[in-house]
N, C-alpha and C positions, 0 to 999 in steps of 0.2 A: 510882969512887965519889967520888975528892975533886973530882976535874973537876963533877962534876955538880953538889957541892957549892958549889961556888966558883961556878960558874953561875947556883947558883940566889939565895945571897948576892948577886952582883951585881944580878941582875934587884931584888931585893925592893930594894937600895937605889936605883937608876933609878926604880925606880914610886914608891918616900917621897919621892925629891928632886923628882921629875915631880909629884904629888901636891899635894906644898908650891911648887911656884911658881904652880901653879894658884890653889891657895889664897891665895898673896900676891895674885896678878894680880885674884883676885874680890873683898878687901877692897879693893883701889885701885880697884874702880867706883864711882860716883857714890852709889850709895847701901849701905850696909852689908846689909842684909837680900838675897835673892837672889830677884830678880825673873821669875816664872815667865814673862813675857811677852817681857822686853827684856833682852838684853848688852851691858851701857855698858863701856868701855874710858875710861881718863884716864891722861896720867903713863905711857904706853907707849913702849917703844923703836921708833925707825924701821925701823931696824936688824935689830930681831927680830919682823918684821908680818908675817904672815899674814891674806892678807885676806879677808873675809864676803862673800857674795855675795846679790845682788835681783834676783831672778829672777821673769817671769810666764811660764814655759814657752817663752817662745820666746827672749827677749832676756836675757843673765847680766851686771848690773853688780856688777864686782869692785870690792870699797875701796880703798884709798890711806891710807897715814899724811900725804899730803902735802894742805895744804886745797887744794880745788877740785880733785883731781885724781882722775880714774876709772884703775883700773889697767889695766884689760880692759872691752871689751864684746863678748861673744861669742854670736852669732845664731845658732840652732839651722837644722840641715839648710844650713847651709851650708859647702861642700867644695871642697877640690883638692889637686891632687897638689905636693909641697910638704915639704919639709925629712927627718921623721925617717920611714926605711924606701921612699923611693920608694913610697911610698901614701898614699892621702887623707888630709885634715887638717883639722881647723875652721878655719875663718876668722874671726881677727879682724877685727870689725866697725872704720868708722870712730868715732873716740872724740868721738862726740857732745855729753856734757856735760863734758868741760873746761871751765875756765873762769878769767877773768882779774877779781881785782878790785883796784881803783886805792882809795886814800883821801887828798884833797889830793896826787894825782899820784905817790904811794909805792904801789906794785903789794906789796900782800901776799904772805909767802911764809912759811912753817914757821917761820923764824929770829922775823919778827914776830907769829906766832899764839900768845897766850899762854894758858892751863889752856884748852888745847884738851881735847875730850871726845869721845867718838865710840860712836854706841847704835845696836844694829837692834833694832828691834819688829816681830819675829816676826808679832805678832796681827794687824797691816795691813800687813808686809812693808816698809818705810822702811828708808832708815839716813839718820840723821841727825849730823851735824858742828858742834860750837859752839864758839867760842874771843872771847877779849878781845883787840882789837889799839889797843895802848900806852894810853890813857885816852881812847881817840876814840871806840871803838864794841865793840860785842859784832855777832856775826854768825853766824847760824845756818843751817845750809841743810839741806837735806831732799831724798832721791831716791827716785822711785818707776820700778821698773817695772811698766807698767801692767796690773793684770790681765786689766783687761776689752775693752784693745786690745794686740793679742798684739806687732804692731809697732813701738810707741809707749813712752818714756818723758817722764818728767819731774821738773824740778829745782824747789823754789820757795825760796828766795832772802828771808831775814828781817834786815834792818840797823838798830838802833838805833844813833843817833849820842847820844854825851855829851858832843859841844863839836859845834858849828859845822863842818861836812865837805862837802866836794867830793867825791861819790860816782862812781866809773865800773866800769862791768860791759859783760866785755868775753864772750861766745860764741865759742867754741874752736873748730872740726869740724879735724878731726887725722887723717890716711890713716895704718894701721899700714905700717911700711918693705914689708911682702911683697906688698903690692896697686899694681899698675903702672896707667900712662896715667891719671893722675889727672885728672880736670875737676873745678874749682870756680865756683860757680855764686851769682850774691846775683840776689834778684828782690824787688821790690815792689809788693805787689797794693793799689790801693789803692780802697775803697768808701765809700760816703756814712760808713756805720757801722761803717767798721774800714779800719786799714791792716795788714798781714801781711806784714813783713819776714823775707824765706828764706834761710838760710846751706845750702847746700847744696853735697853732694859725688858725683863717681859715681866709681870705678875698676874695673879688670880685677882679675881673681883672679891667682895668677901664672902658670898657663898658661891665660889667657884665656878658661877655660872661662866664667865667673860675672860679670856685673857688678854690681857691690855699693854698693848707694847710700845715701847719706840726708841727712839735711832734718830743720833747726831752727827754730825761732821763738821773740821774746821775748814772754811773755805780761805785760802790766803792768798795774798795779792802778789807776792813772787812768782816768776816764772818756775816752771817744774826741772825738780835738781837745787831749787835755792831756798825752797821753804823751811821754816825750822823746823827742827826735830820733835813729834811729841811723843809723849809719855803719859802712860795709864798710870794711874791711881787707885785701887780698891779700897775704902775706908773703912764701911760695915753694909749690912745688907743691903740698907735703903739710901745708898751712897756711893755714888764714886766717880770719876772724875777724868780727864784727858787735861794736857797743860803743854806749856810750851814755854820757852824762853829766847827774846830778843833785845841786842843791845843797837839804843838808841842816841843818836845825835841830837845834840840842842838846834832847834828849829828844825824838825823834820817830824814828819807827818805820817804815822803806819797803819793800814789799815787792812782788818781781817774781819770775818763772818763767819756766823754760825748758822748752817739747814740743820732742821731736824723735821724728823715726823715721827707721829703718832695713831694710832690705828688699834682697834680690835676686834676680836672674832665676831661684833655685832655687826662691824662693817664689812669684813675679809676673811675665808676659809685661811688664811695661813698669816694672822699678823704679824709673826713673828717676824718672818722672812719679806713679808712686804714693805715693815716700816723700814728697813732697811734698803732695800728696791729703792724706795720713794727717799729715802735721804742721798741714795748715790743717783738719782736722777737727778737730786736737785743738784748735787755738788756739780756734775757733768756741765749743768745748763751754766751756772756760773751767774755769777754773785748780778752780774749789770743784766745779763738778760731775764732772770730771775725778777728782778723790779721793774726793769720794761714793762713784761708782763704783765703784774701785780697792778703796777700804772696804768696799764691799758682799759682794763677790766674795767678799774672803778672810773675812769672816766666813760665808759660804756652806761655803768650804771648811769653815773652823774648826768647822763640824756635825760632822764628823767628828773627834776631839779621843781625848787619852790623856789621865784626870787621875789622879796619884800623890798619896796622901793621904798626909803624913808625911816625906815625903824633898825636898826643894824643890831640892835640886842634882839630883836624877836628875830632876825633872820639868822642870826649865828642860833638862836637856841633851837628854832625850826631844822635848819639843819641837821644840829646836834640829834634831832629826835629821826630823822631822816635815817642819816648815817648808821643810828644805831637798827635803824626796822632793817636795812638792808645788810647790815651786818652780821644779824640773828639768823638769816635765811640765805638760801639761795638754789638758781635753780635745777631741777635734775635729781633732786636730792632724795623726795620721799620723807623728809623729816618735815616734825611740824614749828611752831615755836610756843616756849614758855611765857608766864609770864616774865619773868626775869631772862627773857635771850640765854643769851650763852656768856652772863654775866655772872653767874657763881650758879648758889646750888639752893637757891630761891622757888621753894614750891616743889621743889625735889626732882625740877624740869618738868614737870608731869605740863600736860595739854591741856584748857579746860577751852571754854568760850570765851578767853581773851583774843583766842587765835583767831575766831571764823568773827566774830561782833567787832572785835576792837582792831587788832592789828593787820586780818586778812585785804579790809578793804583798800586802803589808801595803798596796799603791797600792787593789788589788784588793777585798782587804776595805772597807777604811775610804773608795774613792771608786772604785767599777766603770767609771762613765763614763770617768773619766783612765786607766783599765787597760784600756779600748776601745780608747786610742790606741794603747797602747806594741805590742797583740797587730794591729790594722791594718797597723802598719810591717810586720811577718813578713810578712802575708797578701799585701800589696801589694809584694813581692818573692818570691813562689813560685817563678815561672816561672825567675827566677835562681838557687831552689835546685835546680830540677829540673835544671838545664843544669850547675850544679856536680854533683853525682849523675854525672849521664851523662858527665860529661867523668874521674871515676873509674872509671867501669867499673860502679855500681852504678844501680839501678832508684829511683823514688821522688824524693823531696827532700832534699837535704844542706844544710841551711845552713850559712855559712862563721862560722869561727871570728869572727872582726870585720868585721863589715859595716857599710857608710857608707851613700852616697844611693843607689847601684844597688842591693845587695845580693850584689853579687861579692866573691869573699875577699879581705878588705883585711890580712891580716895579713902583717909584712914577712916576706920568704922567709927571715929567719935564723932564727926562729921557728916550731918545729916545732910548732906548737899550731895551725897555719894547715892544713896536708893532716892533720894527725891527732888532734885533738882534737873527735872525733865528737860525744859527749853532747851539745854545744849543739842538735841536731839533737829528741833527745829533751825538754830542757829547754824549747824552745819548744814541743813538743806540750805536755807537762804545763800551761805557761802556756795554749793555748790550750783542753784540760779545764778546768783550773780556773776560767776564766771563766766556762763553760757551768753547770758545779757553784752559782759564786754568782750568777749571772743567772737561770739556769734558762730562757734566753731557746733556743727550740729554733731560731728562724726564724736567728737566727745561727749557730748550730751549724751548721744545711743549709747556710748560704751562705756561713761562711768556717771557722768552725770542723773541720768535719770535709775540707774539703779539706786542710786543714794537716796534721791529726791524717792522714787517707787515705796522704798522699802520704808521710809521715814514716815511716809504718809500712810502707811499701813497700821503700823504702830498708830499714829492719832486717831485713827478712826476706831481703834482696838480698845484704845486708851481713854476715850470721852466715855462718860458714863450719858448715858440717852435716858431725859430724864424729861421728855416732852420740844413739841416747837421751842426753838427759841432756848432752852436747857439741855447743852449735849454741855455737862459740864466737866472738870475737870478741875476733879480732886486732890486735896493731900499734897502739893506741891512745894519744893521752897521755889520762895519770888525770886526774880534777878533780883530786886532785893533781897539780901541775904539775912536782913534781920529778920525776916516774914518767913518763917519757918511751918509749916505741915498746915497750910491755907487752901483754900479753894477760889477756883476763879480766880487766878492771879492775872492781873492786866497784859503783862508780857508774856506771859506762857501761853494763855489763849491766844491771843492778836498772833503769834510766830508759828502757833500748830495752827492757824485758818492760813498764813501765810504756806506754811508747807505743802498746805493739801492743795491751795489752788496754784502752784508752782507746779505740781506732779502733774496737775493736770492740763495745765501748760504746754508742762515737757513732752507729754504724752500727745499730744496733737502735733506736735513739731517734728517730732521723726515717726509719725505715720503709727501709733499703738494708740487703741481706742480705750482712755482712762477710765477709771474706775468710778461709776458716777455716784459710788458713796461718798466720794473724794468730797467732791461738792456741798452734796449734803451734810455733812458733817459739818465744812467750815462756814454753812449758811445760818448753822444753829448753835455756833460755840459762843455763849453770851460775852461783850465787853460790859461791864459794870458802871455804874454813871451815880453818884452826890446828888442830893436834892437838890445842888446849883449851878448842877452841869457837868462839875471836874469829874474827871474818869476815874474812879475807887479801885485805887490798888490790886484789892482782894475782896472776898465776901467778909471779911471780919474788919476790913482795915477801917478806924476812925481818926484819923489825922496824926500818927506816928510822926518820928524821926524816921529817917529813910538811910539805910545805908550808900546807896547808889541807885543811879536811875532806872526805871521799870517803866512808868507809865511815857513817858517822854519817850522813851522809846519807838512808841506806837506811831509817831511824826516821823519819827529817822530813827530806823531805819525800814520801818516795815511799810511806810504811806495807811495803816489805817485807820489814821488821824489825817486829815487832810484841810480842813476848814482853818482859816487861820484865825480865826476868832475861838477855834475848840483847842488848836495847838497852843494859841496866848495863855488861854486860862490855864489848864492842864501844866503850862510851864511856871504860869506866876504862884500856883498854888505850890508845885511842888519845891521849886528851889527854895522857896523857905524852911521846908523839910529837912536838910540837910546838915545836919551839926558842921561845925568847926574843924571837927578832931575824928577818926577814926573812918575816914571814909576813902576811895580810892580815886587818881584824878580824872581816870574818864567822866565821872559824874560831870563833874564843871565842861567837859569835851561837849557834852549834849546839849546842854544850855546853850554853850556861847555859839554853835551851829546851826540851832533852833531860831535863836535869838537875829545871829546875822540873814536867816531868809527870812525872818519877819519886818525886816528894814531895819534895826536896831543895832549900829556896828560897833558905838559905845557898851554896852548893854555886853553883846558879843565879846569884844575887846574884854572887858573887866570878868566875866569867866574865862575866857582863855585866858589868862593871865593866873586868877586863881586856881587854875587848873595844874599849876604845873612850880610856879615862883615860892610858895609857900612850902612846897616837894625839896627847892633843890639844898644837893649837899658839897660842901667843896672839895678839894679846888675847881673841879671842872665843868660844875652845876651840874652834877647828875641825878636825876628824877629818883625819888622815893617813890614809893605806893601812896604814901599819905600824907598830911602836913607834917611837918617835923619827925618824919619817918626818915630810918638809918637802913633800907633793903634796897638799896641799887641795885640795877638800873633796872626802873621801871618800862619796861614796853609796850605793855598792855593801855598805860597812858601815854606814853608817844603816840599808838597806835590812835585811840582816840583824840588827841591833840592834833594827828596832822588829817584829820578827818575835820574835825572843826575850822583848821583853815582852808583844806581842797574842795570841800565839798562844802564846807560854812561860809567862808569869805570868797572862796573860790566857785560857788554853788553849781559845782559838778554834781552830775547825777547819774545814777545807773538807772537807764529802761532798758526793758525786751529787746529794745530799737539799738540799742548802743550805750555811751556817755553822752549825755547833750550839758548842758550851762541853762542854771533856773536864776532868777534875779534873786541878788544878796548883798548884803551894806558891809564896807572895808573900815575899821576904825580910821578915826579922822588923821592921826597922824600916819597912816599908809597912804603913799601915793599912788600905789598900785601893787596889784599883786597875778605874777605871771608862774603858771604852773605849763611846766613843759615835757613831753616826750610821754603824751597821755594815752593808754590805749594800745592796742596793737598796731594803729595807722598813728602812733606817736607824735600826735596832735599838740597844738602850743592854744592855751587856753588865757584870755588876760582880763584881768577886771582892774579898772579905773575909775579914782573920786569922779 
C-alpha cells in the first residue's frame, strides 16, 4: 500500500510540474490569450525542441529551431529495407527547402537571429518563422505543404530591410546520408515569358530498390526580364545549391518563394522527370494562386470541425490533434497512416492497428472520403494476407501485424507481436463495416468491402480451435495488451473475431450472397472470460496484472459486446486501476474517458482525457508523445483516440448499420457545450449542451 502510495504522490507531482512548464511555455507565446487556431513558440530552448509538423497527406515537413532549416521531410509510401529490425523504413526525403540567406555577405545563423518566433496555423496548415537580424532587417518566412498538390511544397520568403542591404538567397537541395548514387542536376528553361531555374536531385534508396527525386525553383516577385540573376553552386555529392543577389533599400520590403517537389519510383514510373514537371507546374501557377489553393482545401477540410465552448486550451489542443489526423492522410491516396503520421520515421512508418482502432474512426466520421483511403490500402494488399494465412496453416486472410508498401509482415522477428498478434486481422474488418455503416455505399461493400470482411472471417473460423459448445477457443495469441504475450482467450481478440464473423455475415445478406453459416457458429461459441465477481478476465491466465493498454474496455467501445452498463462500470473501475504511470500509450486513457462520459460521468471522463494526452506533451508546441514523458512525436495513434473520446465520448456519436446517430453522454462541467460539424456524408452538425 505504501508503494502505491508513493507512486501515486510522484505521478500527481510529474503531471503539476508537467502542467506548469506547459503553462509557462504558453504565456511566453506571442500573444497572452490562447489562440484556438495558431501555437506561436518565442524565447524557446534549442535544446529542448520538438518539432511540428506540415503535412498535406503525402509530404511531412518537420520544424527546426534553427532559421531556414527543415529537420525532416518525409514522403509517404516511400520504403526500404534499412537500419532498425532488417525491415522496411520510411525514407527520408531530399531536404528540399533548406536554405541559405547572406545580408552584406554575413550568412545568417541562430547565434545572429534575434526575438526569433515561430507559429503554425492549423486553419491553413503554415508554420511560419520571424526574427530581427542586428538592426538591418526583420525576416519572415512561411512553409506550406501543399494540399492541393500532393507532391509539391513551398517556402515564401518576406525581408524588410532597415538600412541599406545586400541581400543573397541561397536554395539548399540536401540528400539524407542513407540514399546512395547521388546525381545533381541545375537546368534552365528559358521562354519569351518566363525563365525556370531547376535545382534538382535524384538518388538510390539504400538497397536500390527506389529512386527518389526532386526538384526546386525560385519563384520571384519581379516582373519577367527584372528578376535577378541566379547562379548554381556544386559543393559535393550530397550538396548543392542555386542563389542569387539583391540590393536593398532601407524600408523596403522584397519578397521571393521557393516550389519544390518530391516524388519516387514508388509513386511515379519516371520521377526523375516528373519531380521536375511538378515543380515547373508549380512555378507556372504562381506563388498567390498556389496558396489560394492550399487555403481552399484546408478550409474544405475544416467543414468538418470540433468547437469547445468554454475551455480554449482543450480546444486549441483538440484542434492541434485534428489538424494533425488530417494532415497524416488524405484522400485518393491508397496510403495508410502510421503511428507517428508523416512526423519522422517513428515505427519505421510501418501500419499496425493504430490505423483501423485508433485513428481510422474519428477520420471516418468527420471526413469518409479520407477514411476511403486508409481501408483501400487493406483491400489493395488481400492477396498478401491470404498468402500470410496459408503460409500459417490457416484458411482466409491474416493481415500482418506491420505492414509497409507490399503488405508482408514487416515486423522485426524479435517482436512477438509479428506471428501472434492476430486481432489486427479482425480490427481491419470492423474498419472496413464501419465504413459501409457511415456511407451506407452497398456498390462498395460488394466490391471491396465484403471481400475483406469474406476473407477475414474465413481465417476465424479456420483459426478457433473447436473445443466443444461454448469452447471454439483461440489460442497462443498476444493481447491488445501487449504485455500479455503467447495467451489464450484473450478478451479482445475473441470479442473482434465474433465481431468479424457476424459483420461478414451481415455483409453477406446486404448485397444478396448467402453467408457462410459457419460464420455464426463459430462466433456463437468463441468464449468471453468473466472473474469470480463478474469483471471480464483478460485471458485465460490473466490474475490482476499491470496492463499495458486497454483490451478488455474495449469490448464496450468499440465492439458493443459489452453493453450493460453496470458490466461496462465494473470492467472500467477494475481495469483503470491496472494501468502504471509510465510506459503505456495515450489511447489507453482515450477509452476510459469515452466510456466514462456515456456512463453520465463527465468529470470522471474529463480527468482521463486530460491524462491522456497533458502528461505526453513536449514543447514548444505541445506535441503528443506516445507516453508520459516520452520524447517520440507526434503521436497520432493518441490524437486518434483522443478525438474519439471527445466525438464519440463527449460528443456520443455513434456508428450503426443505420448510419451515425447521437447516444446520451456527460460534457465536463467547465464545457459549455460541444458542437461537432460536417459529420458523415450528409455532413451533419451534431451539438451537445450542459
Amino acid at each position: 500500500m505504501l508503494h502505491r502510495l508513493l507512486c501515486l504522490f510522484f505521478y500527481l507531482f510529474v503531471l503539476t510540474a508537467n502542467q506548469s512548464t506547459l503553462a509557462q511555455e504558453q504565456s511566453s507565446t506571442a500573444n497572452p490569450a490562447i489562440d484556438p487556431w495558431k501555437i506561436s513558440a518565442k524565447n524557446f530552448d534549442a535544446g529542448n525542441y520538438y518539432g511540428i509538423t506540415v503535412a498535406n497527406g503525402m509530404i511531412g515537413i518537420i520544424s527546426s529551431p534553427e532559421v531556414f532549416k527543415i529537420k525532416d521531410v518525409v514522403l509517404a509510401g516511400a520504403y526500404d529495407q534499412y537500419g532498425r529490425g532488417r525491415v522496411s523504413n520510411f525514407l527520408r526525403s531530399f531536404n528540399l527547402l533548406n536554405m541559405y540567406l547572406d545580408i552584406d555577405g554575413r550568412r545568417i545563423t541562430g547565434v545572429d537571429a534575434k526575438n526569433i518566433m515561430q507559429e503554425l496555423d492549423m486553419k491553413h496548415a503554415s508554420f511560419t518563422t520571424s526574427f530581427d537580424y542586428a538592426d538591418k532587417a526583420t525576416v519572415t518566412y512561411t512553409y506550406y505543404s501543399l494540399r492541393h498538390l500532393p507532391f509539391t511544397v513551398l517556402m515564401d520568403i518576406n525581408i524588410t530591410a532597415h538600412k541599406d542591404i545586400l541581400l543573397g538567397g541561397s536554395s539548399v537541395m540536401e540528400a539524407p546520408d542513407a540514399l546512395r548514387d547521388v546525381q545533381n542536376y541545375y537546368n534552365e528553361i528559358d521562354r519569351p515569358h518566363v525563365v525556370i531555374s531547376l535545382l534538382t536531385s535524384s538518388a538510390k534508396s539504400p538497397t536500390g530498390k527506389l529512386l527518389m527525386c526532386a526538384s526546386n525553383t525560385f519563384l520571384f516577385s519581379e516582373h519577367h526580364g527584372e528578376e535577378p540573376r541566379v547562379i548554381h553552386e556544386m559543393w559535393d555529392n550530397n550538396l548543392h545549391l542555386m542563389k542569387f543577389n539583391r540590393k536593398m533599400k532601407s524600408g523596403e520590403t522584397y519578397r521571393f518563394s521557393i516550389a519544390g517537389s518530391s516524388i519516387t519510383s514508388a509513386h511515379h514510373e519516371d520521377p526523375l522527370n516528373e519531380a521536375e514537371r511538378l515543380t515547373i507546374f508549380a512555378k507556372l501557377e504562381g506563388r498567390d494562386r498556389l496558396i489560394r489553393f492550399h487555403n481552399n482545401s484546408w478550409d474544405d477540410l475544416w467543414k468538418s470541425d470540433i468547437i469547445i465552448e468554454g475551455d480554449e486550451q482543450s480546444q486549441q489542443d483538440v484542434r492541434s490533434m485534428l489538424y494533425h489526423l488530417y494532415s497524416f492522410s488524405r484522400e485518393g491516396s491508397a496510403f495508410s497512416l502510421s503511428p507517428m503520421g508523416l512526423s519522422g520515421l517513428g515505427y519505421n512508418g510501418h501500419v499496425f492497428w493504430d490505423t483501423e482502432l485508433w485513428m481510422f474512426p474519428s477520420i471516418l466520421v468527420l471526413h469518409p472520403e479520407i477514411a476511403k483511403s486508409l481501408i483501400e490500402y487493406r483491400y489493395q494488399r488481400l492477396e498478401a494476407a491470404r498468402k500470410n494465412a496459408f503460409a500459417h496453416g490457416y484458411k482466409g486472410a491474416m493481415f500482418p501485424w506491420e505492414s509497409a508498401e507490399t503488405g508482408v509482415e514487416e515486423t522485426p522477428v524479435w517482436a512477438l507481436s509479428g506471428p501472434f498478434e492476430h486481432h489486427i486481422t479482425a480490427d481491419i474488418a470492423l474498419a472496413a463495416w464501419n465504413y459501409y455503416c457511415v456511407t451506407q455505399d452497398k456498390n462498395w461493400l460488394r466490391e471491396r468491402g465484403y471481400p475483406i470482411l469474406s476473407a477475414t472471417a474465413d481465417f476465424w473460423a479456420s483459426r478457433v480451435e473447436r473445443n466443444g459448445a461454448g469452447r471454439y477457443d483461440i489460442r497462443n495469441v498476444v493481447a491488445a495488451d501487449e504485455w500479455a504475450e503467447n495467451v489464450d482467450n484473450n478478451a479482445f481478440t475473441n470479442a473482434a473475431a465474433k465481431a468479424n464473423l457476424q459483420f461478414a455475415s451481415e455483409a453477406a445478406k446486404l448485397i444478396g450472397v448467402t453467408p457462410d453459416p459457419d460464420w455464426m457458429h463459430v462466433a456463437g461459441n468463441i468464449p468471453i472470460l468473466k472473474m469470480e465477481d463478474g469483471v471480464t478476465r483478460e485471458h485465460a491466465s490473466y490474475k490482476g496484472e499491470g496492463i499495458k493498454q486497454a483490451d478488455v474496455n474495449l469490448l464496450a467501445y468499440p465492439l458493443k459486446e459489452i453493453t450493460d452498463p453496470k458490466l461496462i462500470r465494473k470492467d472500467l473501475e477494475y481495469y483503470s486501476t491496472r494501468v502504471p504511470n509510465e510506459g503505456t500509450p495515450a489511447m489507453t486513457q482515450a477509452i476510459f474517458s469515452l466510456l466514462y462520459s456515456r456512463l453520465g460521468d463527465g468529470e470522471k471522463a474529463f480527468h482521463f482525457f486530460k491524462d491522456g494526452y497533458l502528461p505526453n506533451l513536449n514543447p514548444p508546441f505541445r506535441v503528443i508523445a506516445e507516453t508520459k514523458g516520452g520524447t517520440n512525436p507526434y503521436f497520432s495513434t493518441g490524437a486518434g483516440g483522443l478525438i474519439q473520446a471527445v466525438v464519440m465520448g463527449f460528443g456520443g456519436l455513434e456508428i450503426t448499420p443505420k448510419g451515425i446517430t447521437q447516444v446520451r453522454s456527460a460534457l465536463p462541467k467547465n464545457w459549455k457545450s460541444l458542437t461537432v460539424t460536417g459529420v458523415g456524408s450528409q455532413k451533419r452538425t451534431f451539438i451537445v449542451k450542459q
